[in-house]
C-alpha positions, 0 to 999 in steps of 0.5 A, a space after each residue: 473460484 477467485 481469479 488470480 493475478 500474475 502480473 501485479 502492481 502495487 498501486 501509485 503511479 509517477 505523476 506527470 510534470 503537468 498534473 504536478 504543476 496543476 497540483 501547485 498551482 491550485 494550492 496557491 490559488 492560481 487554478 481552479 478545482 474544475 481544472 484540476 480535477 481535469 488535469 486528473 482524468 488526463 492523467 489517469 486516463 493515460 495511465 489506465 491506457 499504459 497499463 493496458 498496453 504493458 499488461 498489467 492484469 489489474 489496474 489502479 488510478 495511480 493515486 494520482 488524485 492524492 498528496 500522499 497513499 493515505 492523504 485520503 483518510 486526512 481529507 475525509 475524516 476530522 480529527 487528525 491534527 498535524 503533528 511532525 514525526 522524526 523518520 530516520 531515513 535510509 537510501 538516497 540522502 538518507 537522514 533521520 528527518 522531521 515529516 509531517 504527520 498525522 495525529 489523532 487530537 478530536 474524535 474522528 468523524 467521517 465526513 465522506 467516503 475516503 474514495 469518492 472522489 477516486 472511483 467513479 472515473 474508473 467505473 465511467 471510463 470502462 475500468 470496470 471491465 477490466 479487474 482494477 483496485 482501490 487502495 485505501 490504508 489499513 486501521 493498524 497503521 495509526 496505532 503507530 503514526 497517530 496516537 500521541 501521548 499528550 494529544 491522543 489520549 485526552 480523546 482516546 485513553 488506549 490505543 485500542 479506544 483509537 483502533 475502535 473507531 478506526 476499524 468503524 471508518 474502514 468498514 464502512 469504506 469497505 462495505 461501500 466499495 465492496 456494494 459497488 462492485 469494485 473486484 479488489 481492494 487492498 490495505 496499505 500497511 508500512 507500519 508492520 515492518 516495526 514489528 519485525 524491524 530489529 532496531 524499531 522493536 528496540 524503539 518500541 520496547 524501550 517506550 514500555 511498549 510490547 512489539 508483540 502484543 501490538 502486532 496481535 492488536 494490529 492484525 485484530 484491527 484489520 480484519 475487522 473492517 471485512 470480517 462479516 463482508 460477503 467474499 465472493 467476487 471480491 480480493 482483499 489484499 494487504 501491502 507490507 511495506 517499509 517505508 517508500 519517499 523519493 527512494 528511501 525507506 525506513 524499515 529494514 528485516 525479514 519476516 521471520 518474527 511476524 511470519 506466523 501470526 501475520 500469514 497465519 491470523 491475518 484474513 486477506 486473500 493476497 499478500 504483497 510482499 517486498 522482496 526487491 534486496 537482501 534487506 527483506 530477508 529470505 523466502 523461508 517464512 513463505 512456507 506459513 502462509 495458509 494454503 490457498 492465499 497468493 503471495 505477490 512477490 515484490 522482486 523488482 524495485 520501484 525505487 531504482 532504475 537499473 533494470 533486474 535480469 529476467 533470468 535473476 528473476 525466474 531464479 528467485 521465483 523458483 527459490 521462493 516455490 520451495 516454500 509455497 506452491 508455484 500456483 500461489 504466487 504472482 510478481 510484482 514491483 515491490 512498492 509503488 512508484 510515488 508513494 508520496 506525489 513527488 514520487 521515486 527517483 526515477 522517469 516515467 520511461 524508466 517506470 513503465 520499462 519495470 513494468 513492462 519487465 513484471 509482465 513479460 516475467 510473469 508471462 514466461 513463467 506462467 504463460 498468458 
């Protein structure tokens, strides 16, 4: 049987001033990579340590080797060209803003694995005896960010000409970390919530594009990387997200209008599901979810510090356990915590306190 985990997390972890410092001062020329990558260990390995005293029951690296939750496949794989994307931003100093982006202007190749880099500290520093996870992002998010009239389609005329060679580089991702023993692996998804986003799928629609359809499409294009994959000993988990940067977020609906045919089509094990505030909607669409699949409920914010009630917690868990089986869920932050390096508005106390609230909750609602 495939264990499951009641304390959660999502992924990324606040960097530390030092690590964000070293980070600086390599892209300036002022440190060398062997220095950097030492500032990484340290600060990884202090995560890892952290993790272990709050108890957290799976483990990640933070993301503390990367600029950003998918800088991965930008690094790995040629092809992408930058381009700039207007996000119109909603939280702390929100505004509609140029980010940075990435498009896809070649042929994609894949030059090395997107997490090389990442999982051999894991494994030396004894992570593997302890359940960890690797994030990567997951194919259907370029269909969004990454195909570009103009400059997409002189390489890739469709998108499902893009998609193809997306889910090539995905599952050769996932077949190595899977051959490598690593026991959970989870896809970053925030370009679902423009499915169900009332104002995006108006966006969408007035582009002549069908939200609908391109949902359908999404779903197909992640299960392929693990379609085939032996199951065994092995969690595939997907993160819906609505956008996380400094606090923000650029996404806002329930799940109700993708509810059925992302719970009920998409083949992972766990879903991570954000359910910080009134924005993510109610719990009714849990009540799709196929039996047997864990549904991580993302009730306590990774984006501000006030600390939520425990007792407004077990509330909530017990409201969604109208809708799913009290043995299918788990808790968890809603998002990660930096997303991008310079991370959420909040202190590393103020971080491992939310997590410290996660486990403690969850321990009191399904014991140890």
């Amino acid at each position: 049987m495939r264990p499951r985990y009641r304390v959660e997390q999502v992924g990324s972890l606040l960097r530390p001033p030092e690590l964000l410092e070293a980070r600086a001062a390599y892209a300036e020329g002022r440190l060398a990579e062997p220095a950097l990558r030492e500032a990484e260990d340290r600060a990884i390995g202090d995560a890892l340590r952290r993790q272990r005293e709050t108890g957290i029951d799976i483990r990640t690296d933070g993301e503390m080797r990367r600029g950003s939750w998918l800088s991965d496949m930008a690094d790995a794989v040629d092809g992408f060209v930058p381009d700039r994307v207007i996000l119109d931003w909603k939280g702390p100093g929100g505004k509609a803003e140029a980010s940075t982006a990435l498009a896809a202007g070649e042929k994609l190749h894949k030059r090395r694995k997107l997490t090389a880099h990442e999982l051999p500290f894991l494994q030396s520093r004894g992570a593997a005896a302890h359940p960890f996870k690797i994030t990567i992002p997951a194919a259907s998010n370029f269909l969004v960010s990454s195909y570009k009239d103009g400059i997409t389609d002189r390489v890739y005329p469709t998108r499902a000409d893009l998609l193809r060679d997306l889910v090539d580089i995905v599952r050769d991702e996932v077949a190595w970390l899977r051959s490598q023993g690593v026991p959970y692996i989870q896809f970053d998804a925030p370009y679902y919530s423009f499915y169900f986003d009332p104002a995006r799928r108006d966006w969408m629609r007035a582009a002549g594009r069908d939200p609908d359809r391109e949902l359908e499409d999404a779903i197909a294009g992640d299960n392929a990387p693990f379609a085939g994959i032996p199951r065994e000993n092995v969690t595939f988990a997907v993160h819906i997200c609505r956008g996380n940067s400094r606090s923000r977020w650029y996404t806002e609906g329930g799940y109700d209008a993708i509810a059925e045919k992302l719970f009920g089509s998409l083949d992972v094990d766990t879903f991570l599901l954000e359910y910080d505030t009134e924005r993510s909607g109610g719990f009714e669409p849990l009540r799709l979810v196929p039996r047997g699949r864990t549904v991580v409920l993302g009730l306590v914010s990774s984006k501000e510090p006030a600390l939520e009630s425990p007792d407004d917690l077990r509330r909530r868990i017990d409201a969604a356990a109208k809708y799913i089986p009290m043995e299918n869920l788990a808790l968890s932050t809603q998002c990660g915590f930096a997303s991008t390096a310079p991370g959420n508005l909040l202190t590393m106390d103020e971080q491992w306190l939310k997590l410290e609230l996660v486990a403690e909750t969850a321990r009191a609602v399904w014991g140890t």
